[in-house]
PAZAPA-4460 file (N, C-alpha, C; in steps of 0.05 Angstrom, whole numbers, plus 32768, in hexadecimal, padded with zeros to 4 digits):
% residues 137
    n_x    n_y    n_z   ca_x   ca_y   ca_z    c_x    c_y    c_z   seq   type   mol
   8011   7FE9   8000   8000   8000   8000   8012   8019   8000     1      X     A
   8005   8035   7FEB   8016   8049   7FF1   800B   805B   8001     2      X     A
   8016   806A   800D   800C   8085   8018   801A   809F   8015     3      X     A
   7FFF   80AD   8016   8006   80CA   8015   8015   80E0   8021     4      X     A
   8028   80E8   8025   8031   80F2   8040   802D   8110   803F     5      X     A
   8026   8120   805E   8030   8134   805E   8041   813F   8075     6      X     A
   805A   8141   8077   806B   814C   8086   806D   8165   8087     7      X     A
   806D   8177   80AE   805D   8191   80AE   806B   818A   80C7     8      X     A
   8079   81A8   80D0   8077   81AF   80E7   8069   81AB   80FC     9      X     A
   806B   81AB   8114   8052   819D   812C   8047   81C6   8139    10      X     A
   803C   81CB   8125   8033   81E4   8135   8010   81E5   812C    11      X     A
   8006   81F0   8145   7FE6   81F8   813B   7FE0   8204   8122    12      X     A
   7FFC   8211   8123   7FED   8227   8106   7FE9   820F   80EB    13      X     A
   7FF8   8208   80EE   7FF9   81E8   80D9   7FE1   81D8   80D8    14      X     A
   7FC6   81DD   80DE   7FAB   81C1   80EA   7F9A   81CE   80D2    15      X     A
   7F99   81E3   80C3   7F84   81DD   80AD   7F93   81D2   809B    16      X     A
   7FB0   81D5   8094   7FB9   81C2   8086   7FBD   81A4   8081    17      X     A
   7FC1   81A7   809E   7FBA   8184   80A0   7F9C   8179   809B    18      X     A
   7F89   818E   80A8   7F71   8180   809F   7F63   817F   8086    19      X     A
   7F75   8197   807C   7F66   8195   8058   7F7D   8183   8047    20      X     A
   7F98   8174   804A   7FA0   8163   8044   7F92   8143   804F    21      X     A
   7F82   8142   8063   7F72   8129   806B   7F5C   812F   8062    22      X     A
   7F48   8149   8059   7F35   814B   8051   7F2D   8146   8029    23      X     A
   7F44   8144   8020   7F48   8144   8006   7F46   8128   8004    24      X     A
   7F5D   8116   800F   7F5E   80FE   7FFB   7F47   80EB   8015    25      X     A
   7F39   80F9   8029   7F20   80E8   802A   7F06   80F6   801E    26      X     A
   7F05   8109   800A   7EF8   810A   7FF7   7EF6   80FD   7FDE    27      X     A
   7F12   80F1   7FD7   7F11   80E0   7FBF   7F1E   80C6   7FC9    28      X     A
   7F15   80BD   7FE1   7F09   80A2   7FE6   7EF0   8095   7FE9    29      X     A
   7EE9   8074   7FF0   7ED0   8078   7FF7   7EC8   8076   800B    30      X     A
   7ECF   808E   801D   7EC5   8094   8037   7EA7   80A3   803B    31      X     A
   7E97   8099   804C   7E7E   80AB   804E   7E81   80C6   805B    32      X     A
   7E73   80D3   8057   7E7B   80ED   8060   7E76   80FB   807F    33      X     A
   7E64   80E7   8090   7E6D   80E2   80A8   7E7E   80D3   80BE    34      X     A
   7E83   80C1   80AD   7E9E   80BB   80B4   7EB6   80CA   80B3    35      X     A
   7EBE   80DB   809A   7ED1   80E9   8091   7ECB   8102   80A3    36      X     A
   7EB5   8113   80AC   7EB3   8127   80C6   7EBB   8116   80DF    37      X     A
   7EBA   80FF   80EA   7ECD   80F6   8102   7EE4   80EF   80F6    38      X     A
   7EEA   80E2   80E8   7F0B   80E9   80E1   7F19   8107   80E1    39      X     A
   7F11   8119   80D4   7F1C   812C   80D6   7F1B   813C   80F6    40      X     A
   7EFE   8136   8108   7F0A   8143   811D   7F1D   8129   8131    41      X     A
   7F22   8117   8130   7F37   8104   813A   7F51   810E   8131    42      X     A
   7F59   811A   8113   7F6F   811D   8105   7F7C   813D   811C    43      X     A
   7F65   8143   811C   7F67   815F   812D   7F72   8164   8148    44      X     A
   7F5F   8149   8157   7F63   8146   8173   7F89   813B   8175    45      X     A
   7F85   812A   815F   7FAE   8122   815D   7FC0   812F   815A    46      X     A
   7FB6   8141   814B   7FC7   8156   813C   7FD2   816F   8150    47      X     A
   7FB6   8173   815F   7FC2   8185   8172   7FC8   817F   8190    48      X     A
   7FC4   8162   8192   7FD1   8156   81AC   7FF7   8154   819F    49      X     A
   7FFE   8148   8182   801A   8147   8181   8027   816A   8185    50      X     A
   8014   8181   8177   8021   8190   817E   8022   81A4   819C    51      X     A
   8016   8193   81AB   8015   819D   81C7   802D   8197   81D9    52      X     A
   8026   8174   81CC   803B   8164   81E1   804E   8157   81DD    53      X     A
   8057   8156   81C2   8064   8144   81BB   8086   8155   81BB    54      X     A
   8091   8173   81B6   80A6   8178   81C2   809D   8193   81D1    55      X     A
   80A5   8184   81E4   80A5   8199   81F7   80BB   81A9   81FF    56      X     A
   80CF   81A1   81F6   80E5   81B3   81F7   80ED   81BD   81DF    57      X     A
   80E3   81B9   81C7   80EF   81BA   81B8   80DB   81BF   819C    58      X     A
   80D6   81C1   817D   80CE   81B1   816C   80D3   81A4   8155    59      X     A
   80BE   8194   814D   80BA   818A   813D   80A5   817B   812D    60      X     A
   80A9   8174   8113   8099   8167   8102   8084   8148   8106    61      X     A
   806E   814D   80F6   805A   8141   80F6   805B   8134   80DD    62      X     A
   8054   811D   80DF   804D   810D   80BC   802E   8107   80BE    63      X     A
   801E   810B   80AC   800B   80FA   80A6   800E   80ED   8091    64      X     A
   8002   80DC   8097   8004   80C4   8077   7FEC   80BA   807F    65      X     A
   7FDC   80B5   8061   7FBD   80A9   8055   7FC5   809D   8040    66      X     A
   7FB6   8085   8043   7FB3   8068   802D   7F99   8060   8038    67      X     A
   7F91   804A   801D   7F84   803B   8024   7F80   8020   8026    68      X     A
   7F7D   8006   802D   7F85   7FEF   802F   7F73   7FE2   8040    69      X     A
   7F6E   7FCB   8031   7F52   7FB9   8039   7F38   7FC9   803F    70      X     A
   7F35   7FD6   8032   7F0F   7FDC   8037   7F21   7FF6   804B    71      X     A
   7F37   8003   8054   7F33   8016   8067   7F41   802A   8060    72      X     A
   7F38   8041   8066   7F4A   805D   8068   7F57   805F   8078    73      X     A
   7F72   8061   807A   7F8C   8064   8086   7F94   807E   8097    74      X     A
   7F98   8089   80A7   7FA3   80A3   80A6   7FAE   8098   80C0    75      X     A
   7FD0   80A3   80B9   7FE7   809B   80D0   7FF5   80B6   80D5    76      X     A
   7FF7   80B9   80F0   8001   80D2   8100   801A   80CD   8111    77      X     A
   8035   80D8   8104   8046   80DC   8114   805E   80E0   811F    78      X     A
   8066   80E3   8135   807C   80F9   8135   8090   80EA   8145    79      X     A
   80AD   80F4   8149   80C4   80F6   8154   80BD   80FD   8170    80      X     A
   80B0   8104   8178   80B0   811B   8197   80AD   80F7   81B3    81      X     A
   80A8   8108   81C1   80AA   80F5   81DC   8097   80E2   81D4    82      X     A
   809E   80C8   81DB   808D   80AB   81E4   8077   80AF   81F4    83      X     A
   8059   80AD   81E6   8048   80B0   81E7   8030   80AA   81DE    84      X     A
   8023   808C   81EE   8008   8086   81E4   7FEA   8089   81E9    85      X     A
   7FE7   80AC   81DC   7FCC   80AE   81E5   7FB6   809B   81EE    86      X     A
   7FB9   8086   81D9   7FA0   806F   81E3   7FA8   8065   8200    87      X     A
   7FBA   806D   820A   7FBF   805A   821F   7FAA   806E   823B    88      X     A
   7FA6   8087   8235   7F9A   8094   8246   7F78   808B   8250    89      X     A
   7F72   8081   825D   7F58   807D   8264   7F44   808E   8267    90      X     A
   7F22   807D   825D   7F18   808A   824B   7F0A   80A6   8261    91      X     A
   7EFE   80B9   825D   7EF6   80D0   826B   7EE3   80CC   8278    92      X     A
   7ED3   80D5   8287   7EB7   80D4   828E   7EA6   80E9   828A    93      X     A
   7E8D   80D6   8277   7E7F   80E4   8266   7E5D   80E2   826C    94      X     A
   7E61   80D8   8284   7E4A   80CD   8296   7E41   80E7   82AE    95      X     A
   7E55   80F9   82B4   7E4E   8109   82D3   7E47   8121   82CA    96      X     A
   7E42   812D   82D1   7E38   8152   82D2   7E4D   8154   82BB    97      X     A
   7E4F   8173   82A7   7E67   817C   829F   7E74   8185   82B5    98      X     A
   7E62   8190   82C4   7E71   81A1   82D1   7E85   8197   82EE    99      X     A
   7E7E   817F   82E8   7E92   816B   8301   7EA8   8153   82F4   100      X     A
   7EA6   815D   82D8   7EB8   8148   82C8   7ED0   815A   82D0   101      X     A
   7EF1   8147   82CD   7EFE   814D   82C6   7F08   8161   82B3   102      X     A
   7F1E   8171   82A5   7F28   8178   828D   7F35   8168   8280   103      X     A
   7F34   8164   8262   7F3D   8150   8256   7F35   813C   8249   104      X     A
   7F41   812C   8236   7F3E   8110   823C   7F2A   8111   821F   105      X     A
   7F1C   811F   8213   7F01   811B   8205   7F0E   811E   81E4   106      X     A
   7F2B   8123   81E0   7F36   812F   81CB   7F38   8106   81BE   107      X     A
   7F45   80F2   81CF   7F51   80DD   81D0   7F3B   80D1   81C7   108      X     A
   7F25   80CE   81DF   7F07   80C7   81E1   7EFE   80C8   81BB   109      X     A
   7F05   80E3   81B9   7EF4   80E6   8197   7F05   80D6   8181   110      X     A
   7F24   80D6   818B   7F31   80C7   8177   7F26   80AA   8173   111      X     A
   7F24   80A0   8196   7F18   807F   818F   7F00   807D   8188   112      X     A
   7EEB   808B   818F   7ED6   808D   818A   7ECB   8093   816A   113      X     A
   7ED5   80A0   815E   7ED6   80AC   8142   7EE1   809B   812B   114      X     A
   7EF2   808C   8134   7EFC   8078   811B   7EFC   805C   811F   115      X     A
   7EF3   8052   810D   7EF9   8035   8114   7F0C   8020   8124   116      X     A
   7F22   8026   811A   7F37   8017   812A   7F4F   802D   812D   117      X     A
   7F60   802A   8145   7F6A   803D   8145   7F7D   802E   8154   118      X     A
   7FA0   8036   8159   7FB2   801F   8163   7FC2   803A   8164   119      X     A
   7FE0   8031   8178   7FF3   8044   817A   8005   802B   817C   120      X     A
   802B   803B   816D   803D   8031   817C   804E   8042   8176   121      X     A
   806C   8036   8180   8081   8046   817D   8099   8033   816E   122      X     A
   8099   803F   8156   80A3   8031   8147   80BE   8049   8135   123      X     A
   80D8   803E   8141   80ED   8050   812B   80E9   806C   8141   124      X     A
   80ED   8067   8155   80ED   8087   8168   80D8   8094   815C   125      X     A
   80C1   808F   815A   80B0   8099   814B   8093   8096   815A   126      X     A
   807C   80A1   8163   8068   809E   8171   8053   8095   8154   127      X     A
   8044   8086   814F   803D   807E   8139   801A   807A   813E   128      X     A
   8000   8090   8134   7FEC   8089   8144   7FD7   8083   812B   129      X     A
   7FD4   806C   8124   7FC0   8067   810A   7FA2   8060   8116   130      X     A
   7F92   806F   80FB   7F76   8075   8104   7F6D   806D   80EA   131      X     A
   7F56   8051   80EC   7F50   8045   80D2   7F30   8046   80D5   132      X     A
   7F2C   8051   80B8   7F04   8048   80B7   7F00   803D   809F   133      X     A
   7EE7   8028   80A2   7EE4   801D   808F   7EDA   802B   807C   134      X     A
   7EDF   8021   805A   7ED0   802A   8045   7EBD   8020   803E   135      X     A
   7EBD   8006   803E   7EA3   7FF7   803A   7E97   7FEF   804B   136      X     A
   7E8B   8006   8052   7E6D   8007   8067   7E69   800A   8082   137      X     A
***
């Protein structure tokens, strides 16, 4: 399988780029178009957790890469910065008052919640966070 890449600085100002480079080639897939609105805000919630947290001393660059393979849309996120597996954070509570919830936690929540399958590792000093939805159906 190939993919598309786009390599981009890890800064905020950089997130309509990223999202109109993930909003393009899941327009000329066959993604439904509510699916493709939770992908893009998952792509978002990633995008601006790497550039929050991922150097903290320091920066650097973001990759996205999109393919597609077996019935799914691809989109892989990721960076050089500190060892870090969002999914590993437990899930929020979405059950109590707002106003007695915690802060937090609901950015991750939308990533798993929003895409089909979704997996992290660290692979090549590299934090690696792929978020897959099906095409067929």
């Amino acid at each position: 399988m190939s993919f598309e890449r786009l390599n981009i600085p890890a800064f905020i100002e950089n997130l309509d780029m990223v999202v109109s480079f993930v909003e393009e080639r899941a327009d000329n897939s066959a993604l439904e178009a509510k699916k493709k609105f939770g992908l893009l805000i998952a792509v978002e919630e990633a995008f601006v957790n790497v550039c929050h947290y991922a150097y903290p001393q320091t920066h650097g660059d973001v990759t996205i890469s999109i393919g597609t393979e077996k019935g799914q849309f691809i989109v892989e996120i990721s960076d050089s910065g500190a060892p870090f597996d969002l999914l590993s954070l437990p899930e929020p509570d979405t059950d109590s008052d707002i106003m007695e919830r915690e802060i937090g936690g609901l950015g991750v929540h939308f990533i798993r919640t929003l895409t089909d399958q979704t997996s992290y590792c660290r692979e090549n000093g590299k934090n690696v966070l792929r978020m897959a939805l099906r095409t067929d159906g």
